[in-house]
Each structure stands twice: as structure tokens, then as C-alpha cells.
C-alpha positions in Angstrom: -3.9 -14.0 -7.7 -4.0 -11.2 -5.0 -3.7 -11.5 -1.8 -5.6 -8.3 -0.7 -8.8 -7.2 -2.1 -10.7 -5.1 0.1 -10.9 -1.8 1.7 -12.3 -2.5 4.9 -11.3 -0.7 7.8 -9.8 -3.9 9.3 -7.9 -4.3 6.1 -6.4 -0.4 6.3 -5.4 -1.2 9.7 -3.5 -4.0 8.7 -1.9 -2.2 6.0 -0.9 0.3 8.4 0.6 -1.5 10.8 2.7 -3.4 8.2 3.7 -0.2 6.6 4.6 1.0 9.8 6.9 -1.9 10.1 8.5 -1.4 6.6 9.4 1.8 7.2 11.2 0.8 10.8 12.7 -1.5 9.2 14.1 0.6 6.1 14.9 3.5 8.3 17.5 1.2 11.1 18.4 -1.4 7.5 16.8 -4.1 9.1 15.3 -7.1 7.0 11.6 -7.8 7.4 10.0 -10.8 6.6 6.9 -12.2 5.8 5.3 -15.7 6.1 1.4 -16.5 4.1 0.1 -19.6 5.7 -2.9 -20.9 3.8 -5.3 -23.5 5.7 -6.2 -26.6 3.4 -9.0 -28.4 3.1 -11.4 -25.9 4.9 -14.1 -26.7 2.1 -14.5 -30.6 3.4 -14.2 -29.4 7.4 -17.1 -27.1 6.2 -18.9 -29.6 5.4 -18.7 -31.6 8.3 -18.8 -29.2 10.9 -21.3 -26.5 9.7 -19.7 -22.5 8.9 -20.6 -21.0 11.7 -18.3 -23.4 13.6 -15.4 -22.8 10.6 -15.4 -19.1 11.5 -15.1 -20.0 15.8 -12.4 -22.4 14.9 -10.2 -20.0 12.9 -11.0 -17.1 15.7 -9.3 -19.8 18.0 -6.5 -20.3 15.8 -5.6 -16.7 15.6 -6.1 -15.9 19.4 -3.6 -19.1 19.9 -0.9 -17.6 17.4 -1.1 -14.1 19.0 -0.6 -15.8 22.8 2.5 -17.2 21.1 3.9 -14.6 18.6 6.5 -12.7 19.5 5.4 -8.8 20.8 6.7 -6.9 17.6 5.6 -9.5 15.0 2.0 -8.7 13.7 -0.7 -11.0 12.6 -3.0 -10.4 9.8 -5.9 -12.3 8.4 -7.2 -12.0 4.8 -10.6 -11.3 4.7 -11.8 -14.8 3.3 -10.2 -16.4 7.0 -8.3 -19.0 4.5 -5.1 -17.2 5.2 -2.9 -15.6 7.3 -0.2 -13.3 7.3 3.1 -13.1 9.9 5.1 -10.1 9.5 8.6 -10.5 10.9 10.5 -7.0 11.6 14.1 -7.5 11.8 13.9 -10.8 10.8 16.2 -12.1 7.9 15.3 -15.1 5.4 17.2 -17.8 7.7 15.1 -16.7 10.9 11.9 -16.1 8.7 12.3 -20.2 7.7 13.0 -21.5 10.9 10.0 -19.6 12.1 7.9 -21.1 9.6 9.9 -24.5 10.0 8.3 -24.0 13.6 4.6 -23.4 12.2 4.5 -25.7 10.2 5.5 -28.4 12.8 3.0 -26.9 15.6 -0.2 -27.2 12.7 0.6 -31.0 11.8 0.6 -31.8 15.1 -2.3 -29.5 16.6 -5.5 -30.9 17.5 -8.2 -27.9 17.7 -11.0 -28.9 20.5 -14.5 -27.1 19.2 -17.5 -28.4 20.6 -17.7 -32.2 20.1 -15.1 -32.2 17.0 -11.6 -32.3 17.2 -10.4 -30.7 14.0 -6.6 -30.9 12.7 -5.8 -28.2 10.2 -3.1 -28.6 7.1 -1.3 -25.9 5.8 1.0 -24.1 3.3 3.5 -21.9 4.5 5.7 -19.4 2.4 8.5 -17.5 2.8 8.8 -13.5 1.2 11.7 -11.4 2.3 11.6 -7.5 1.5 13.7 -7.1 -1.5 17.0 -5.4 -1.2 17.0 -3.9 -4.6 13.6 -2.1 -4.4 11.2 -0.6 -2.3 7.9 -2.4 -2.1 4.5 -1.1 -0.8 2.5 -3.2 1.4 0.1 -4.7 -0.9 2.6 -6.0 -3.0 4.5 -7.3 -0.1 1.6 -8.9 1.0 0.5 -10.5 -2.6 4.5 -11.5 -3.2 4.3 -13.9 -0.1 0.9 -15.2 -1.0 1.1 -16.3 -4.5 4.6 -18.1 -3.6 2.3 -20.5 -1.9 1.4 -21.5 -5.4 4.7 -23.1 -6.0 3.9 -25.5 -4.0 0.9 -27.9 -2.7 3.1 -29.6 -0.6 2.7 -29.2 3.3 6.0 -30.5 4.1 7.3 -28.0 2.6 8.1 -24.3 3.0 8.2 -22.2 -0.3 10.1 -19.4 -1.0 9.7 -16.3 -2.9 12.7 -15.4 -5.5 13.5 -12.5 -3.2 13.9 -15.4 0.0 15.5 -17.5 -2.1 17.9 -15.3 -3.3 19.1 -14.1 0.2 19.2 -17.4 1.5 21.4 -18.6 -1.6 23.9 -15.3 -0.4 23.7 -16.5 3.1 24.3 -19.5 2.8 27.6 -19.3 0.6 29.1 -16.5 2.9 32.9 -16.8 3.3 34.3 -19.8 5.6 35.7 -16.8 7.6 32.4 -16.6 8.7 31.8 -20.0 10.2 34.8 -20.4 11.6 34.3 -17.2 13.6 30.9 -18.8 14.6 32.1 -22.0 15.7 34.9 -20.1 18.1 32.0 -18.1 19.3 30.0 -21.6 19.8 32.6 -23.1 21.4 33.0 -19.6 24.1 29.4 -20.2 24.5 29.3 -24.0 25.6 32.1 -23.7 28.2 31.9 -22.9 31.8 33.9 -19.5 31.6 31.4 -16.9 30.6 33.6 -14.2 31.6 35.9 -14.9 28.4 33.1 -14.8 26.2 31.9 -11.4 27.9 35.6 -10.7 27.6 35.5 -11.2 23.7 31.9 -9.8 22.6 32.2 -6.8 24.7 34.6 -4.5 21.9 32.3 -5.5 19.7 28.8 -4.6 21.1 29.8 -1.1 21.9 31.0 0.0 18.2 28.1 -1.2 16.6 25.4 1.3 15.5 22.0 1.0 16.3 20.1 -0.8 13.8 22.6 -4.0 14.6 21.9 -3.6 18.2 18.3 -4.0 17.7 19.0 -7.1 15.5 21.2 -8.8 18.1 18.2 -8.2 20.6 15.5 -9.5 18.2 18.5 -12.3 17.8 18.1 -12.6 21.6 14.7 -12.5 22.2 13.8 -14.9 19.8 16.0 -17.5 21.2 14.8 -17.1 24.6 11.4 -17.9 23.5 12.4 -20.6 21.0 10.7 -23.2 23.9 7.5 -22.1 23.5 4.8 -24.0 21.7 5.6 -22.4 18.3 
């Protein structure tokens, strides 16, 4: 199964702007991620609403996602309308699942007004993180992230490509070191005395090299907007 299958100058657009993320992303060693959302049961809301009404509703559901997404993220719809793409720059496989985590809970409880109907819409969301080990070109990014949606039929629950699950694994069995340095840093956070925590972060932020600055921002940005809808 393939996720992209024509040639259309929408299509090479998309492809361009995702390759144009890739290559960001390779050239400051930044993760990029990618979530396929598949809309289920779109063959029974057919029926009941008519197709001209199926392609207004996912039009809506698109221009909603892009008032919401974050600015660098991009937004890509294969040409059947069933599914979408969300490419994440600088996003790593534990942001990439809360994300989706995110999605999915907005969908199951979205109610999309069109004319007299009031349509809720199902999903499947997957996870497919760019693989450390090899350089992939768009397509294959692209199909990677879609037919992971096959493992699962499930729309509780978020399925992962061997190259997310993998990275999550080696995340989430990173050195205790690691989380008790967090904690401390959670700890700074929570109290009244920001000027210790400036105090302590402040060595830090001006060795680091530039890709890791742009991840802290993206780190930043994304929790300021974390109160949004999605």
C-alpha cells in the first residue's frame, strides 16, 4: 500500500515542502516526525450526506487543523481526501505521540457543523519518525507513516512505525541520571525564585550549538501553545 500515487502539481508541492524540511532537519541533526491520520467510516457518511458535502466537510477539517498547527509544521492531504499528513520538524518520537495523543482526543470529541448534519469523524493516527540509520526520500517517508496505520484498526490507539518505536524504546530507558536531572530542573521550575533557575540554565544555553537551540525553542513554543484546541 502506498501512500502517494500521483503527480499532480499539488502533490510536487507537497513533496517539496516536506523535502525541504528533511533536509533542515538533517543539516542542524534535528528529528522530524511524521503523523498519517486516516478518517474512518467516510464510505457510510457518504452515504448519508451526499459527496459533494464529503469534499466541504474535509475542506473544513483541514482549514481548522491549519488555524491550529503550529507555523513550521506542514499539512498534507493525499489526493483521495481519506488521509492526511502532519510533518513535525524538530520534533522527536515523544513530542510526535503527544501530538497525536492530542489529535486523536480533539477528533473523538469534535462535532463538524455542515449544513443541517452534524458529522463526528473517527480516526487512525500513526506515528513515523525519520530513521537515524538511513536517509529516506520523501515518498518513502510518507508511505512508512501510512501503512503503519495498518497495524492497527483501533482508534484509541496510536501506532507506531519500527523506526518510532525504536526511538521511543531508547528514550524511554535513558540513564536515571537523566531524570533525576529533570526532576531538580522541575522542581527550579515550580518554585517562586525564577532567578535560581535563570541562574542554573544560563551556562548551559550559551555552549550549546545551534541545532539544540532551535530544539529548545520548538521545545518552547510548543508548550506555550499546548492550550490550544489541539
Amino acid at each position: 500500500m502506498t501512500a502517494v500515487t500521483t503527480s499532480s502539481r499539488e502533490s510536487s508541492h507537497s513533496q517539496q515542502m516536506i523535502h525541504q524540511a528533511m533536509s533542515l532537519c538533517r543539516r542542524h541533526q534535528q528529528p522530524l516526525s511524521i503523523l498519517a491520520i486516516r478518517f474512518q467510516e467516510l464510505a457510510s457518511i457518504k452515504a448519508d450526506i451526499g459527496a459533494e458535502r464529503i469534499q466541504r466537510l474535509l475542506a473544513k477539517v483541514l482549514h481548522q487543523m491549519h488555524t491550529t498547527k503550529r507555523c513550521e509544521d506542514g499539512l498534507v492531504s493525499s489526493q483521495s481526501g481519506q488521509s492526511l499528513f502532519v510533518v513535525l520538524p524538530a520534533t522527536a518520537v515523544d513530542g510526535a505521540v503527544a501530538m497525536a495523543q492530542r489529535l486523536q482526543q480533539w477528533f473523538s470529541s469534535q462535532e463538524f457543523e455542515l449544513d443541517e448534519f452534524c458529522i463526528s469523524l473517527p480516526t487512525r493516527i500513526s506515528v513515523h519518525c525519520a530513521s537515524q540509520e538511513e536517509e529516506e526520500g520523501v515518498v518513502q517517508l510518507l508511505n512508512r507513516a501510512f501503512n503503519t496505520l495498518e497495524k492497527t484498526s483501533d482508534t484509541d490507539h496510536i501506532a507506531l512505525s519500527e523506526s518510532a518505536g525504536k526511538q521511543l524504546d531508547a528514550l524511554q530507558s535513558a540513564p536515571e541520571a537523566t531524570d533525576q536531572l529533570s526532576r531538580q530542573l522541575l522542581e527550579l521550575a515550580n518554585g517562586a525564585d525564577q532567578a535560581s533557575l535563570m541562574k542554573v540554565l544560563s551556562p548551559a544555553l550559551s555552549v550549546l550549538d545551534e541545532g539544540l537551540r532551535l530544539q529548545l525553542v520548538d521545545q518552547l513554543l510548543e508548550a506555550s501553545t499546548q492550550a490550544k484546541a489541539i
